[in-house]
N, C-alpha and C positions, 0 to 999 in steps of 0.2 A: 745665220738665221737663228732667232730664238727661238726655242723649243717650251714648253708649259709644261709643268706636275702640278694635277691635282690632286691632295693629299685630304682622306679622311682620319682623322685622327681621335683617341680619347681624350676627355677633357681630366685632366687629372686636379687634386684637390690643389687649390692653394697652399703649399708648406712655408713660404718664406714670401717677404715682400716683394723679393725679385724673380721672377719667371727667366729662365737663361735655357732656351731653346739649344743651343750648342753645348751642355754637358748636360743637361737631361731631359733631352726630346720623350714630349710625348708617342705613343704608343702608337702605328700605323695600323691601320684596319685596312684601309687598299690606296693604291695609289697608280693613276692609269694617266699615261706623257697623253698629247696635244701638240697639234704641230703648228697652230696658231691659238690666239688671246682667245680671238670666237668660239673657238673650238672647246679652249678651256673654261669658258664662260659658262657652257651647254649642261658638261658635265658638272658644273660646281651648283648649277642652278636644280640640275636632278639629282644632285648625293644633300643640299640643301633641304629638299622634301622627304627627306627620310626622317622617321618618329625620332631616331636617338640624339639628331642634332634639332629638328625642332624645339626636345626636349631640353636642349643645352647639357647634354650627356655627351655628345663629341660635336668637333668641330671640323669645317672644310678650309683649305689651304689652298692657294693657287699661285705656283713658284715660278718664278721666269729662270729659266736651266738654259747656260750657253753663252747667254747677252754678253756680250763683251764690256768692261767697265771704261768711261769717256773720260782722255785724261785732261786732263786741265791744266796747261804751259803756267810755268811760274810768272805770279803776277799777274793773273787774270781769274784768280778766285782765289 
């Protein structure tokens, strides 16, 4: 079963061209799991209405945590 994180986050300045989430994630404000998409959907659409990321001061994330990756037999991708 996949499970959902939604992630409110700050938006931090641009320093370099490249943004690399896995050695300097921005800055977590809250983050509350979801036991389905729906569910995660809900929450992303009510931390969306909040002034700080209306303002594009932080942003919302919606993670699929769990999914198992679909492998793909040689020679068919």
């Amino acid at each position: 079963m996949t499970r959902f994180l939604v992630v409110l986050s700050d938006v931090r300045p641009v320093e370099t061209a490249q943004r690399d989430e896995r050695s300097r994630p921005e800055r977590r404000r809250q983050v509350v799991g979801a036991n389905s998409r729906e569910a995660a959907d809900r929450i992303a659409g009510a931390f969306m209405a909040l002034g700080m990321v209306r303002a594009g001061r932080q942003r919302v994330k919606v993670i699929a945590v769990g999914r198992r990756r679909r492998v793909i037999p040689p020679g068919r991708g």
